[in-house]
VMD Tcl script that draws the C-alpha trace (Angstrom):
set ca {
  {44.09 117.62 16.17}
  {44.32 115.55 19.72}
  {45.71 116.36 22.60}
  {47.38 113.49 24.52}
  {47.18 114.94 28.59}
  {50.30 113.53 30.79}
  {49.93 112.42 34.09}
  {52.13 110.47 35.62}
  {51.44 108.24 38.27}
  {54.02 109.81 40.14}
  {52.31 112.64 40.73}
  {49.05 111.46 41.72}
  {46.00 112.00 40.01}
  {45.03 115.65 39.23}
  {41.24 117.30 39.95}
  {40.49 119.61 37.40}
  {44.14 120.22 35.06}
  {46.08 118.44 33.60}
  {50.22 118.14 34.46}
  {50.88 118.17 30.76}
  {49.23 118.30 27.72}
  {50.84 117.06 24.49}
  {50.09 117.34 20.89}
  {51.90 116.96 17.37}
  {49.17 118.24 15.63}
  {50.28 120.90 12.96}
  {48.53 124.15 13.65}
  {48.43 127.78 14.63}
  {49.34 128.82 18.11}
  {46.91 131.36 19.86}
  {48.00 133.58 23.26}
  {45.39 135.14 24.97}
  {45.89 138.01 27.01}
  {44.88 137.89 30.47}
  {41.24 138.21 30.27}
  {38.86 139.75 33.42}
  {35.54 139.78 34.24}
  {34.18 142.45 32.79}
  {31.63 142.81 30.19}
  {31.86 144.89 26.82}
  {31.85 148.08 28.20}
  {35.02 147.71 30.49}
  {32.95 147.18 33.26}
  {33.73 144.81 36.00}
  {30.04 142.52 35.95}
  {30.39 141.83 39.91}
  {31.72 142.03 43.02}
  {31.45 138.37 43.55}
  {34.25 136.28 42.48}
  {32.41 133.21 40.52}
  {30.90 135.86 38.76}
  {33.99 137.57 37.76}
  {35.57 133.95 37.24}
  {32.86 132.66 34.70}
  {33.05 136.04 32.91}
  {36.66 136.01 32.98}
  {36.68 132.78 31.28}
  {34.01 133.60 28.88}
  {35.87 136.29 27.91}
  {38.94 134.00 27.07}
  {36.44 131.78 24.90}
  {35.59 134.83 23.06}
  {39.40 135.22 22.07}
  {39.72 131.91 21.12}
  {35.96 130.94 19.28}
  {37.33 134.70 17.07}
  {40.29 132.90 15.65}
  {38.73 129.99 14.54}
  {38.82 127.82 17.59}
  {37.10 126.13 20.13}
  {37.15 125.71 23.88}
  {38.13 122.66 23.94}
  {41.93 123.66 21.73}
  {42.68 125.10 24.94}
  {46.08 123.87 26.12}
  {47.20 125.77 28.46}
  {45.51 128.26 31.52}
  {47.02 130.39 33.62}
  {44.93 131.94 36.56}
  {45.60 135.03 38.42}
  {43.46 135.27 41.77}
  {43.79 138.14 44.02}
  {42.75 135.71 47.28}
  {43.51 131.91 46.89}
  {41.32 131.69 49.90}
  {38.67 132.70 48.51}
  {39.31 130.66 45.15}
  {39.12 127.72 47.44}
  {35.88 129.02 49.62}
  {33.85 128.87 45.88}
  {36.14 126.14 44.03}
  {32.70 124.13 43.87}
  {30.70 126.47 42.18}
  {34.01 127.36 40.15}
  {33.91 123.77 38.68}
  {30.37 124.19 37.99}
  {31.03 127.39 36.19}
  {34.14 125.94 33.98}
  {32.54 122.69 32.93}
  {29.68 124.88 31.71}
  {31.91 126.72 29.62}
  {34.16 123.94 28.48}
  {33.01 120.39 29.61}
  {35.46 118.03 31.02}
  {38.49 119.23 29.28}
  {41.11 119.76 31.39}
  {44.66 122.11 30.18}
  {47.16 121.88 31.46}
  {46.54 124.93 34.21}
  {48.26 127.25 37.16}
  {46.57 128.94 39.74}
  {48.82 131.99 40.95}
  {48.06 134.40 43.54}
  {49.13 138.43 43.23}
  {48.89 141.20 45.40}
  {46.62 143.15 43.03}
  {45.48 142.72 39.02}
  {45.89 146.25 37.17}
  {42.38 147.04 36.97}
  {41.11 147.96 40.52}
  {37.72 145.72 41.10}
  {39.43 142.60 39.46}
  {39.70 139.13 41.77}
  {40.62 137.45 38.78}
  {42.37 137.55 35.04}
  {43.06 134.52 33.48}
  {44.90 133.90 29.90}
  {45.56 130.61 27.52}
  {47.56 129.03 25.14}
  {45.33 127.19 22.25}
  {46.64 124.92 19.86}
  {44.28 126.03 16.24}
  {43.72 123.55 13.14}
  {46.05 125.36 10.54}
}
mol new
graphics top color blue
foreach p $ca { graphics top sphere $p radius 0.5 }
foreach p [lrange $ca 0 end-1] q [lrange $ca 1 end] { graphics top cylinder $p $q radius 0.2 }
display resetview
């Protein structure tokens, strides 16, 4: 399976997502739930936000390594932040955290800000869209 990631000139070039991300490879289509930072227990790991960010994301690997897959069939991410400001204040060590995780592959991604995330201590929850060899 490829993945063929649009991004038209138009649009200048993208740091760190992709605009599109295409693929007519034949396989199974995996939806994570939003996914926090929080460890087996239910717990929340930190306070800090990279923290809850990197676990957040492991978490979402979890989901998809369980089916079958790997981080790298990840098509789509959505990210829920409770502060964009403070998304932005860490966005370094952010991209340090994700390309440990997943390298330089880049979904096609959305960064959304909400007024709260249902469990209390959350900053953020993020869910994906993987495309799975059948």
């Amino acid at each position: 399976m490829t993945f063929k990631f649009i991004n038209p000139e138009t649009l200048g070039a993208p740091r760190g997502y992709s605009n599109g991300v295409l693929t007519d490879a034949v396989g199974r289509l995996l939806f994570v739930a939003g996914q926090i930072g929080w460890d087996k227990e239910q717990t929340i790991v930190s306070e800090d936000f990279v923290a809850q960010f990197d676990r957040a994301l492991a978490n979402v690997i979890a989901v998809v390594t369980e089916a079958g897959g790997k981080p790298d069939q990840i098509a789509r991410l959505l990210i829920y932040v409770t502060d964009k400001r403070e998304y932005k204040l860490h966005l370094k060590e952010i991209g340090e955290t994700y390309r440990a995780r997943i390298g330089k592959h880049f979904p096609a991604m959305a960064l959304i800000e909400v007024k709260g995330l249902l469990e209390e201590k959350a900053k953020v929850e993020i869910e994906a869209v993987a495309v799975l060899n059948p």
